[in-house]
C-alpha positions as CSV (number, residue, x, y, z in Angstrom):
1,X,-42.3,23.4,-85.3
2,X,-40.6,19.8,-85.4
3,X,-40.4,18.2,-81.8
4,X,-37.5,15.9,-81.0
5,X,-36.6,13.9,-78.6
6,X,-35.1,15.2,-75.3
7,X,-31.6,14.7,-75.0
8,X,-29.0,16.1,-73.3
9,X,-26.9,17.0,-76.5
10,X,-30.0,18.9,-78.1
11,X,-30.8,20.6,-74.8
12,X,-27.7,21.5,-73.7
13,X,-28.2,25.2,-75.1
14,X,-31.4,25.6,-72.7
15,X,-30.5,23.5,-69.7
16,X,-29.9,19.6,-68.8
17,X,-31.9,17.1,-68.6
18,X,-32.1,14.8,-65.7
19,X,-32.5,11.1,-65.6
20,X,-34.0,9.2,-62.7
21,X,-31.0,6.9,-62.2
22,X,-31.3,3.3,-63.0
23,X,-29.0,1.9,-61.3
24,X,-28.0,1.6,-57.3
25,X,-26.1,4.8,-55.9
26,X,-26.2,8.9,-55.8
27,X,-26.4,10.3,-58.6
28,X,-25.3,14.5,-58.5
29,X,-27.4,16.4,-60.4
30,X,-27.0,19.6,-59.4
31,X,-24.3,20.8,-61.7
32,X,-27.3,22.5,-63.3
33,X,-28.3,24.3,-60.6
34,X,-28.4,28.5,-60.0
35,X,-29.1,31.7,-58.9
36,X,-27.4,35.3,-59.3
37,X,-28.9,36.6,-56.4
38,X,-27.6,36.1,-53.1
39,X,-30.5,36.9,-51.2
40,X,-32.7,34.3,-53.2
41,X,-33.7,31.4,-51.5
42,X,-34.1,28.2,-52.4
43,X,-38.0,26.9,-52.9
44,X,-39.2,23.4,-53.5
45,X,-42.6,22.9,-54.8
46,X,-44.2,20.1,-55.8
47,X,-47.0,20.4,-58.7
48,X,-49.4,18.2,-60.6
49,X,-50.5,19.0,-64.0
50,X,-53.4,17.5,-65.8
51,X,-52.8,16.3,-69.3
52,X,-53.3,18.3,-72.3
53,X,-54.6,17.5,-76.0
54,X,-52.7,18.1,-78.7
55,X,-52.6,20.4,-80.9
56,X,-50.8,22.3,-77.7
57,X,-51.9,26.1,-78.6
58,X,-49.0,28.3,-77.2
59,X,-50.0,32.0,-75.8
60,X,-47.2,32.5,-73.6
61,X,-43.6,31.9,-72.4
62,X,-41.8,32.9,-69.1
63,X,-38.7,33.0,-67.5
64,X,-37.1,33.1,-64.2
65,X,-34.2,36.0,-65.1
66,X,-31.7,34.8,-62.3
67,X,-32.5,31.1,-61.2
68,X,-32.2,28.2,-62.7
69,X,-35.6,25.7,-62.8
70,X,-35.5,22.2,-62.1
71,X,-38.8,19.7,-62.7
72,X,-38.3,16.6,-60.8
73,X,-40.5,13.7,-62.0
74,X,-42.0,12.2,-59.1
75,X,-43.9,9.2,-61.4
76,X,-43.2,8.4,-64.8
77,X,-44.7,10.9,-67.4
78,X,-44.7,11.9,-71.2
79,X,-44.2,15.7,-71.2
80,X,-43.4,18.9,-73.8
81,X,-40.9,21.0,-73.4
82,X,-40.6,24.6,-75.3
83,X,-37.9,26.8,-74.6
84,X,-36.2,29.9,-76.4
85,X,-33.6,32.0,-75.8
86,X,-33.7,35.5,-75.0
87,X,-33.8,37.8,-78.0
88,X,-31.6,40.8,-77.6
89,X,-34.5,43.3,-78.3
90,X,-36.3,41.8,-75.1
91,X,-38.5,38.2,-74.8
92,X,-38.1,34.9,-75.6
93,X,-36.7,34.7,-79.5
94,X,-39.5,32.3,-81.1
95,X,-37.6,32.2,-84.1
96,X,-34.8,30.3,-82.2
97,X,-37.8,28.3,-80.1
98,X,-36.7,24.2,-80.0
99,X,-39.5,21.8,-78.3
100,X,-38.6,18.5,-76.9
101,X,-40.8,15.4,-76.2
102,X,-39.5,14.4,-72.5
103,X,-39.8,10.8,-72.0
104,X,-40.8,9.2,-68.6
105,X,-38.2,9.1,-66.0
106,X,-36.9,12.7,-67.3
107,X,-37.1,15.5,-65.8
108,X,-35.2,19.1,-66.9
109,X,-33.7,22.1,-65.5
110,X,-34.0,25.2,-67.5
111,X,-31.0,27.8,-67.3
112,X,-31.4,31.1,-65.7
113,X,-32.9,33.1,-68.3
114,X,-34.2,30.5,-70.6
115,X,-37.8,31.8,-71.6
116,X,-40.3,28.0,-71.5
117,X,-43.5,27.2,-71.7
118,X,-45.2,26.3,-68.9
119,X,-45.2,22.5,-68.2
120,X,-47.2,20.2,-70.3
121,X,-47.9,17.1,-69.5
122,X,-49.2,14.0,-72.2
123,X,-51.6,11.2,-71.7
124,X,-52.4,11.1,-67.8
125,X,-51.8,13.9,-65.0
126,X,-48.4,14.0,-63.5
127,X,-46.6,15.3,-60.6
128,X,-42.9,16.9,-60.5
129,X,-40.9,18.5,-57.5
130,X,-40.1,21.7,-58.7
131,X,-36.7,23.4,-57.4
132,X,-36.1,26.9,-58.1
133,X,-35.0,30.5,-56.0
134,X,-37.0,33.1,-54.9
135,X,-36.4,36.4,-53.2
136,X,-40.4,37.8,-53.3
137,X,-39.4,40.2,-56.2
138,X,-41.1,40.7,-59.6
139,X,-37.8,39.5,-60.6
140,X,-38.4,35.5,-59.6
141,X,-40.5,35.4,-62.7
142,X,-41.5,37.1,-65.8
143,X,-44.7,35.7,-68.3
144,X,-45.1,37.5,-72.2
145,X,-47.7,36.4,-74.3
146,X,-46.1,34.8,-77.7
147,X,-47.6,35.4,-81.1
148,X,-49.9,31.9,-80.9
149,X,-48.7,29.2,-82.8
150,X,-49.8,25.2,-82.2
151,X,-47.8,22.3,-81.3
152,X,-48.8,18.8,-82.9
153,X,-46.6,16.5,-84.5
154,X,-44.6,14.2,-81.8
155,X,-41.4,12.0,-83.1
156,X,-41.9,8.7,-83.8
């Protein structure tokens, strides 16, 4: 599977993709942002993820059903991103899959229902604030395991 460049034209089917801005000022981006259940709540996280080597072997993909994702970069950070829509017999539909090199200062917010791959990170660890809602349900997330296929070749 070819990895390109995350931009918010390619990603648009999946999500946007947020920039850290670069220029004095508030910059909204929450346009993205989602859930379909009234009694969810919003949860802020914050996570750190060690690097991984590639070839990246994917297992598994999940999905939060009603609530949008977002993955804040809180320092700059190369990092993969795998997404798929969901197929209309059930699961992510692999055959549609896209992956996306994130470049530092980016960040992403997957739609509701956008199956992913967990977050990868490249070259050192990095941390992200991580804004999604939650009701306590088996609905806030789903994980499937993937027929296992690798990631390896990065744009240039």
């Amino acid at each position: 599977m070819e990895i390109m460049c995350l931009t918010a034209e390619h990603f648009a089917p999946f999500g946007d993709v947020i920039a850290v801005p670069t220029v004095n000022g508030r910059h909204d981006a929450g346009a993205a942002l989602s859930s379909a259940r009234a009694q969810a709540r919003p949860v802020l996280t914050l996570s750190q993820r060690d690097p991984v080597a590639l070839p990246l072997l994917v297992r598994q993909m999940e999905r939060h059903r009603f609530s949008s994702q977002s993955f804040i970069p809180l320092a700059p950070a190369r990092f993969l991103v795998l997404v798929a829509p969901h197929a209309a017999a059930g699961g992510p539909d692999m055959a549609q899959a896209r992956a996306f090199l994130g470049a530092p200062g980016q960040g992403v917010t997957y739609r509701a229902d956008v199956w992913h791959h967990p977050m990868a990170v490249l070259d050192a660890p990095a941390r992200f604030a991580v804004l999604m809602w939650q009701d306590d349900t088996a609905d806030d997330e789903e994980f499937v395991d993937v027929v296992p296929f690798t990631l390896d070749t990065l744009p240039s």
